[in-house]
N, C-alpha and C positions, 0 to 999 in steps of 0.2 A: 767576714769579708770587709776590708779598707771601707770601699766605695760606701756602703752602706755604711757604716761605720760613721761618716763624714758627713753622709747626707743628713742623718738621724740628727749627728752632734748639731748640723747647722738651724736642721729646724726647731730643735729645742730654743737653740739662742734666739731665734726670729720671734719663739712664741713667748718667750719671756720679757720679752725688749720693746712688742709690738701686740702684745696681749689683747689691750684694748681696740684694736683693729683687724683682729682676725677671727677665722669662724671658728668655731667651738669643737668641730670636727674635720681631720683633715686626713685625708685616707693616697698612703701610698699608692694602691691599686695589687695588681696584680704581680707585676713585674718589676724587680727593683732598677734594671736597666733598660732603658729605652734605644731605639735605633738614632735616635737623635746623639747620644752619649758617643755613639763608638766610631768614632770617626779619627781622621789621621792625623798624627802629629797630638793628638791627647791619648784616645786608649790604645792606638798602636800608632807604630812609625814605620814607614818606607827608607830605606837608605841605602845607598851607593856606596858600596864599599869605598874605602880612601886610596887603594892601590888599583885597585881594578873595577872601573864602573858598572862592568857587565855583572858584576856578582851582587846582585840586591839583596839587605840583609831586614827581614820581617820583622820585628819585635813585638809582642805584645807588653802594655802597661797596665793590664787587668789582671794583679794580683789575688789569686784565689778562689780566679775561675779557669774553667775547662774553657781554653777558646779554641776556636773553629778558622780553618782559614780555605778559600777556595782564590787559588793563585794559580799562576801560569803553567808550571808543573805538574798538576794535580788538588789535593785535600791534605791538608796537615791539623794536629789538635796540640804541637808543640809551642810553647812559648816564643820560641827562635826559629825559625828558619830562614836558610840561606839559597837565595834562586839562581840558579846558571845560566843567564839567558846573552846567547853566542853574539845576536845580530840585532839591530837596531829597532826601534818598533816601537808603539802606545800599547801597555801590558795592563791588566786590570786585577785588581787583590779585592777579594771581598771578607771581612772580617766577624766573625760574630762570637757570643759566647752565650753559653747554658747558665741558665737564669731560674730561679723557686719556680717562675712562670713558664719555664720553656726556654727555647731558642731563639735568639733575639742575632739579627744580621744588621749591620751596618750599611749605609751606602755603596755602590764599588766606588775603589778609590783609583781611580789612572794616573798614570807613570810613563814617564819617556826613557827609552834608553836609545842614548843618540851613537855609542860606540859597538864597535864589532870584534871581538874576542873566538878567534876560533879553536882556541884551546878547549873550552868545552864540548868540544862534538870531534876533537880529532881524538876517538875511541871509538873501540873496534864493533861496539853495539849500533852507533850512529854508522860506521859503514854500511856493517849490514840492512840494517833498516834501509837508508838511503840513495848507498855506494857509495857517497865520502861528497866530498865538500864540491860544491859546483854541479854536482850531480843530481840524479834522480830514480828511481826504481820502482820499479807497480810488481805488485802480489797481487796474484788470484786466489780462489776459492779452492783448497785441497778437493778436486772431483774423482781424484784418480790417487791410486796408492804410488806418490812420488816417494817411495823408501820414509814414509813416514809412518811405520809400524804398524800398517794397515787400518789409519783412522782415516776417514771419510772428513766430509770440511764442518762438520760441527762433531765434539764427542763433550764427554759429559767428566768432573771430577768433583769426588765427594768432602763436602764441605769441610767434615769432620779432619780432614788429612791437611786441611788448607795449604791446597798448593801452590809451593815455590816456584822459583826460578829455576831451572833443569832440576828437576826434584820432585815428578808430580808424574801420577800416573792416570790415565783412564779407569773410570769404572765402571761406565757404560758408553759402548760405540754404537750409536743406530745406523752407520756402515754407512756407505756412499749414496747419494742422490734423492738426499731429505729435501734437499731445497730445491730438486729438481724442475719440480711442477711451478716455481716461481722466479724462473729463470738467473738464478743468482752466478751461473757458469758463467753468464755475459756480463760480470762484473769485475770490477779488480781498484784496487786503493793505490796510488801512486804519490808516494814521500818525494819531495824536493829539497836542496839544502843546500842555499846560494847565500854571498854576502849581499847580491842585491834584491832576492825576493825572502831570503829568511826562510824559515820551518812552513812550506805549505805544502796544503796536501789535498788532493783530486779525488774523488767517490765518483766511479761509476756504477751505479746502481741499477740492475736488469730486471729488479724483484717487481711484481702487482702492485701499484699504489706508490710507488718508492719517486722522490726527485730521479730524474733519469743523469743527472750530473750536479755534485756538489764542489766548489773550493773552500777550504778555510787553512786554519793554521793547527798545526800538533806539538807537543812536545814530549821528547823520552826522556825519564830519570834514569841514568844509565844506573843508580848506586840504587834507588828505591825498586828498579823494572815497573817501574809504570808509563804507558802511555795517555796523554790526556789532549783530549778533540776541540778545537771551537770553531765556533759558526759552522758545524758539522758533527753528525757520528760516524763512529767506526763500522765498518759496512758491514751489512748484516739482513739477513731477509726480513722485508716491513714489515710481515705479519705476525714477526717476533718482537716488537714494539711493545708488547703489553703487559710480555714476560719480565722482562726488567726495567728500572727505575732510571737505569744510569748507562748511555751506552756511549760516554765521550769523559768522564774524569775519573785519570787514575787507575786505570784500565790495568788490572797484574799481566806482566808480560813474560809467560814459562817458560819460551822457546825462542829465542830468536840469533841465527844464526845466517851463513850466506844466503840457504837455499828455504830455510823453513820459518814461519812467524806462529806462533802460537799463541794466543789471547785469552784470559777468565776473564767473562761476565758476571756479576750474581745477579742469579735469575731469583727476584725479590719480590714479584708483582702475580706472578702466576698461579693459579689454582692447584700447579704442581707441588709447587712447598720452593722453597728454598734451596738452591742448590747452584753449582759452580758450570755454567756453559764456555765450554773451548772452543773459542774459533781456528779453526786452525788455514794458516795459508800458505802459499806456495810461489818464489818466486819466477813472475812471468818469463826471465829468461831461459829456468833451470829449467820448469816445464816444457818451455821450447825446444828446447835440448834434448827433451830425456827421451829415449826411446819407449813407447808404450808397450809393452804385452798385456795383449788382455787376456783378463781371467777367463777360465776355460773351467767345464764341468768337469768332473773328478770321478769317473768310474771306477766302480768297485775290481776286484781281482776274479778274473774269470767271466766278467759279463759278455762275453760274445758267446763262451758255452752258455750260461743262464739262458739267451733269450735265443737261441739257436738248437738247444735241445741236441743230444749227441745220441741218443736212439731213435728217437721220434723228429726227424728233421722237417717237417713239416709243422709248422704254428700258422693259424688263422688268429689274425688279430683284430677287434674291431673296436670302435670310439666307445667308450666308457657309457655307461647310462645316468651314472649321480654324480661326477665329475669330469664333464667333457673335457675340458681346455681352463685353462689360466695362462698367467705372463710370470718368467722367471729372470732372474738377472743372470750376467753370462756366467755365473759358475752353474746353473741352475737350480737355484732355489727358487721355491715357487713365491710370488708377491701377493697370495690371497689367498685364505685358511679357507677354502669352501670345502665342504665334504660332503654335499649334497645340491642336488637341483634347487632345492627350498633356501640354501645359503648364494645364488646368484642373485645380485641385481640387477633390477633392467637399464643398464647405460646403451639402450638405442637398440638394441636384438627383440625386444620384446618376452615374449615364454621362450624355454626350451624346453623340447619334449624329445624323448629318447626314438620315440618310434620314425623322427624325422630324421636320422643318421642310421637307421636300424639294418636296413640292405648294406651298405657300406661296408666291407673288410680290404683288409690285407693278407693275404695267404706266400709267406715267404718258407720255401725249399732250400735249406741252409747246405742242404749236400749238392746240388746241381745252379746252386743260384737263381732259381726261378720265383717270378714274382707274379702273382695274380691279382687285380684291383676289381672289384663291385663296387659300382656306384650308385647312386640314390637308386636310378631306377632299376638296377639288378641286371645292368650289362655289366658284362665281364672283358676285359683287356691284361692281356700279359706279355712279358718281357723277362728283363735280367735285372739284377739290381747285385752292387758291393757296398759290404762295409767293411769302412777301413777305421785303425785303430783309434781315432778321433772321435770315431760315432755316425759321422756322415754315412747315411745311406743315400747313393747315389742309382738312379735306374736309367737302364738303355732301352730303348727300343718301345717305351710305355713310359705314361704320364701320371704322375701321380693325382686321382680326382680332385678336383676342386668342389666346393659347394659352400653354400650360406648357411648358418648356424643361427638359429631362431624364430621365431614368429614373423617379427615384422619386414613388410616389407622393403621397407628401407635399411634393414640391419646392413653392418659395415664388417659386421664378427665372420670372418668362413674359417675354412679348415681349408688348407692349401701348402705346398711346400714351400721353401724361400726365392729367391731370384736367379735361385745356382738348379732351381728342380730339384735340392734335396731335402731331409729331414735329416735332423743328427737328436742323438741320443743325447738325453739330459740327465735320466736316471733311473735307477732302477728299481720298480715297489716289490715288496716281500712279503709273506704274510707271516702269520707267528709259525711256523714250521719252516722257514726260511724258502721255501717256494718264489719263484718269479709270476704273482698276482699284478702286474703290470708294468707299462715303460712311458716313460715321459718324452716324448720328441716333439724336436719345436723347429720353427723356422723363425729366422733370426729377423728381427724388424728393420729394414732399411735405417738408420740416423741415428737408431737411439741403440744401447748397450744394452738389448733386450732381447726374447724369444716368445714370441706366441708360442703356449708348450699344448700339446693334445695329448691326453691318455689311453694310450691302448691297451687294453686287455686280452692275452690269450687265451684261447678256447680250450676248456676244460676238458681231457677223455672220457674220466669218470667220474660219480660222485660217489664217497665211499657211504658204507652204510650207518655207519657212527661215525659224525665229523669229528666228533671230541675224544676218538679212541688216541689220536695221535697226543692230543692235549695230556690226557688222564696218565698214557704211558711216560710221556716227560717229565710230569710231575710228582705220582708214585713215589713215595719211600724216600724223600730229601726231603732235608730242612734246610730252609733257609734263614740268615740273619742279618740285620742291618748291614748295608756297608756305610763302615765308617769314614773312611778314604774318599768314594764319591757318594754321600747321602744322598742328595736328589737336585733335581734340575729342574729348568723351565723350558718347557717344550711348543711349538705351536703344534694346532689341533689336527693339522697332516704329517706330523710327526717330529719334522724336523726344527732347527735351532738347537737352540742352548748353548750356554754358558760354562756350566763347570765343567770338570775333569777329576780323573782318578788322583788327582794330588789336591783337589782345591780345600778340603778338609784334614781331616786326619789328626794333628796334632798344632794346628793352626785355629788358634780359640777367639782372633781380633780379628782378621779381615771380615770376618762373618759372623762377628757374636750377636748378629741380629738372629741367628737360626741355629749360628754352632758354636757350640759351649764345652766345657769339661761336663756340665751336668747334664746336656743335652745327652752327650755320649755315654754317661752315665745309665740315662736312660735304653737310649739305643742298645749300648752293647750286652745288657739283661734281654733280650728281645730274640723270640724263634719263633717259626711259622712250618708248622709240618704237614705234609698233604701223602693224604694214607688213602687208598683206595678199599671198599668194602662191597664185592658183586661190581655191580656196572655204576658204582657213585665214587665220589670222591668227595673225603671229609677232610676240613683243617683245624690245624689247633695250635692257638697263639699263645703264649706265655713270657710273659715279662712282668718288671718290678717299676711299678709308679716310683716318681721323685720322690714323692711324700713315704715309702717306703711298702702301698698298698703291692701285694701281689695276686698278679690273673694270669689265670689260666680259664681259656675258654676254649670251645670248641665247636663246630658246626658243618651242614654239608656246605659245598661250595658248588656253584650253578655256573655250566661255561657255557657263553655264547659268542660262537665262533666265528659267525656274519662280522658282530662289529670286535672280534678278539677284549673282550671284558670278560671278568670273575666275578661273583656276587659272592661275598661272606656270607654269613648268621649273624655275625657280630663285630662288631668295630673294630680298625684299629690300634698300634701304638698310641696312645694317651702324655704329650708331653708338657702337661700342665704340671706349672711351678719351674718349668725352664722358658729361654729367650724359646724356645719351638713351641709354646703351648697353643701356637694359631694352626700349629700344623692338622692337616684335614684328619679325622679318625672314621670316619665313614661316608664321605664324599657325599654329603648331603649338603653341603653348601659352599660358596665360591670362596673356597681357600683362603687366602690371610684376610679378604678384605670382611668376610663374612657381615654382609651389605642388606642381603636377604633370603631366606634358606631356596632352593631348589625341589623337584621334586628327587629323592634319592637316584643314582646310578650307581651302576657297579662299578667294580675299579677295572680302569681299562689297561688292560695289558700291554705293553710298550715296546715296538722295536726302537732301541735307542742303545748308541754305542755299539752298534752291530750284532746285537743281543736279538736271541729268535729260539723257539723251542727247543731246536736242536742241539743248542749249543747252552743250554743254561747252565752245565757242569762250570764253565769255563767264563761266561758273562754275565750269566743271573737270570735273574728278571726285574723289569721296572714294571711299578703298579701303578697308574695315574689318577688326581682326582682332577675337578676343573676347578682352575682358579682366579681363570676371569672368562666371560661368555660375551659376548657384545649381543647379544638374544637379550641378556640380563640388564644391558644399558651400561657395560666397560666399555673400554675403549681399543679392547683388540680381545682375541681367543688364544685362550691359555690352559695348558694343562702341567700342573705342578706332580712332577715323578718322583717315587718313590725308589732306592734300588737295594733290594735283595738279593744278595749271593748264599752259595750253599755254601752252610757249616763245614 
């Protein structure tokens, strides 16, 4: 490097010239450049262009190093750059460069630009952003799906893809109303872009903790897409502060058009790892504009026969014993994986005990319309009730019981219909024989895009003498093998989610070579599972060919337990060590990839998933599940990782 080069040559001369006056030992230090060193007009220059002043041209004079530059634009590491700055203003450049010792920054240097040039912002990016010259524009929080491919106002892109400019895809959406709880809907960013106030920009911030209102200044690289914030961030819920490092320079910008803005953060600070946060936003007029429909629950084909019974027209229905009630969002999915009394917590109900809703039914007459209510204390009230194709059950003449859910007295939790007297159908539970083992109805919460949902359970006629006669018979005499096409998914622990689909594998070896390979398949598609019945048992017997080229064949009986629909082998599963799948579970003895700390074994639980159910495994399969996160275990949600097996 020159510099040092120079400094060396001089102190030689000094010590040869002035020998007899200097110390005996003279020590550089650490760092060959000092903050004192780089300052303006020596290791770099600020300059005005000679034709056009608004165009500032950067230079660096420190040859042979990597320099750093944090200017009005954004961050640059080029020797040269040139800034586009439209309107008049004091602009600040701070200069540094990587050093044996580190990074070494310069003072800022400030700069006036007294002229106004609006040829840099009459481009179609600055429109949008702003509306154009003298104008202004506010974006909200994507809350609602405004035709933006069903993301929610934060989604997630994976680093490794490093997303462009319209060029960038999701790879994980945690769906609408993450920021809910910290009011960020009552937010919105509003760009200005005047000759007399310049590039400013307004924060309305509605989050916990957040300044309730910010101004500062921004600017877009229309040719880099980055946006960059001063004396302010890019709005964003406070309590995501700690996830990343940087939330106002240089900001990648993926998306931005009339009605949509789209934003990467890198999320660089958080215990999650490293990875790419979209913000995504919506402009305040479009959404004014747009017509909302909202999402509606999605019943299955033929569910009014399902829960109406077409011999037996009479069903007594009553509140669930290990999963009363939960909250769903309006398509109805439910917002909390409990699967038992023991999985509630106490937010202000106190205990719930079954025996306290035990009197309680509904007794609904699908052929004459009649409706019968018991209530705690075992009065009885009747009337008429319709349901129309919506789901709404609507009743005449009779009130559907109200009462309070829990211990405490001051619980706020009941079981009651909505503001209209009715309940509407949210969805339909099944059991592995595709039977209707219960329904989800909710009434809708006044304000918020929600449903307090209650589970009813109908009443059983009979109970057969062998529950697992129906299991053994659908199972009998088919093999089944890997599916290659949809290998396996992530499920929550009431059944529903997930992500993939019958295309997301198959011959696609990169989107997912964290799990799916050529050699993965490899494995898999060596792989049979056959269940042979012997008297009143049922035995299985697995065969496949390790990576490493070992082959097994095992065999054993298999234990059904019907209550919670699981299988218990003899012996482990598919084995895919020496592939990216070798985390994959082989006997559900421990929490799937993150194997944290073993468990005590389960059996693999058998999965309605994809519409798949005993009856129909010719045609669907079966999924086997292990768990692969437990919040029991100390994760951060409940997870069961599916296996899916079709017949040969």
């Amino acid at each position: 490097m020159k510099l040092k080069y120079y400094i060396y040559s001089f102190l030689a001369s000094v010590i040869i010239i002035f020998s007899a006056c200097t110390p005996d030992d003279f020590n550089l230090g650490k760092k060959d450049v000092t903050s004192d060193d780089l300052v303006e007009g020596i290791a770099f220059t600020v300059t005005p262009d000679t034709e056009n002043p608004n165009l500032i041209h950067l230079k660096s004079n420190m040859k042979g190093y990597t320099c750093l530059w944090n200017h009005p634009q954004g961050r640059s590491q080029e020797e040269s750059v040139d800034l586009q700055l439209a309107f008049p203003g004091k602009y600040t450049v701070t200069f540094g460069v990587e050093t044996r010792g580190g990074i070494v920054y310069g003072e800022p240097y400030e700069f006036e630009v007294t002229t106004t040039y609006l040829g840099f912002v009459q481009d179609d990016l600055w429109t949008y952003l702003t509306g154009g010259v003298g104008e202004s524009k506010t974006w909200i929080p994507n809350d609602y799906d405004y035709d933006l491919g069903a993301l929610g106002e934060l989604t997630y892109a994976d680093p490794s893809s490093n997303p462009e400019f319209d060029n960038w895809s999701a790879n994980w959406d945690p769906g609408k109303g993450v920021t809910d709880d910290d009011g960020i809907f009552n937010s919105s960013m509003t760009f200005s872009l005047s000759a007399e106030t310049g590039t400013t920009v307004t924060i309305v911030n509605g989050t916990e903790g957040a300044v309730a209102e910010q101004t500062g200044t921004y600017m877009l690289d229309k040719d880099a897409h980055t946006l960059t914030f001063t004396d302010c961030s890019i709005l964003h819920t406070q309590s995501w502060d700690a996830k990343a490092s940087n939330w106002k320079t240089g900001l990648k910008v993926l998306t931005l058009n009339e009605n949509f803005l789209q934003v990467a953060i890198w999320r660089d600070t958080s215990d999650e790892g490293e990875w790419w946060m979209v913000l995504n936003f919506v402009s305040k007029d479009f959404a004014d504009s747009f017509t909302k429909v909202e999402a509606e629950p999605t019943l299955p084909d033929n569910w009014k026969d399902d829960i109406s019974q077409n011999v037996v027209t009479t069903v007594k229905w009553t509140l669930s014993s290990k999963t009363p009630f939960n909250w769903t969002d309006l398509t109805g999915a439910l917002s909390n994986s409990w699967s038992s009394l023991a999985d509630y917590p106490d937010w202000g109900w106190g205990t719930l005990d079954p025996a306290q809703w035990a009197n309680f039914s509904m007794t609904l007459n699908s052929a004459d319309k009649t409706v019968e209510f018991s209530d705690l204390a075992g009065n009885q009230t009747s009337g008429t009730y319709d349901l129309d194709d919506k789901g709404f059950y609507t009743f005449t003449g009779v009130s559907l019981p109200t009462f309070t859910l829990g211990s405490s007295s001051t619980s706020w939790l009941s079981f009651h219909a909505d503001d209209n007297g009715q309940l509407r159908v949210l969805s339909i539970v099944k059991d592995a024989l595709g039977n209707v083992a219960g329904m989800w109805v909710g009434a809708r919460t006044t304000g918020k895009p929600e449903y307090t949902a209650y589970l009813l359970i109908p009443s059983s006629a009979s109970t057969p003498t062998d529950p697992s006669a129906d299991w053994k018979k659908a199972l009998a005499g088919k093999t089944f093998v890997p599916d290659v096409n949809w290998f396996i998914d992530w499920i929550n622990f009431d059944s529903t989610g997930g992500w993939t689909s019958e295309s997301t594998f198959g011959d696609d070896y990169v989107t997912n070579s964290w799990v799916w390979t050529a050699d993965v398949r490899q494995v898999a598609e060596s792989a049979s599972l056959t269940f042979e019945q012997s008297g009143n048992d049922i035995t299985a017997i697995l065969d496949y060919t390790k990576f490493d080229g070992t082959k097994v064949n095992v065999s054993g009986k298999v234990d059904i337990d019907t209550e919670v629909s699981a299988l218990t082998f003899d012996f482990p599963m598919v084995d895919y060590t020496g592939t990216p799948g070798a985390w994959l579970s082989v006997d559900n003895s421990s929490r799937g990839a993150y194997f944290t700390e073993p468990l005590t074994q389960k059996e693999w639980l058998f999965i309605s998933h994809g519409d798949s159910n005993l009856s129909n495994i010719a045609t669907k399969g079966i999924w086997l599940g292990a768990i692969s996160n437990a919040k029991s275990a100390g994760d951060g949600k409940d997870e069961i990782l599916v296996f899916h097996w079709i017949v040969k």
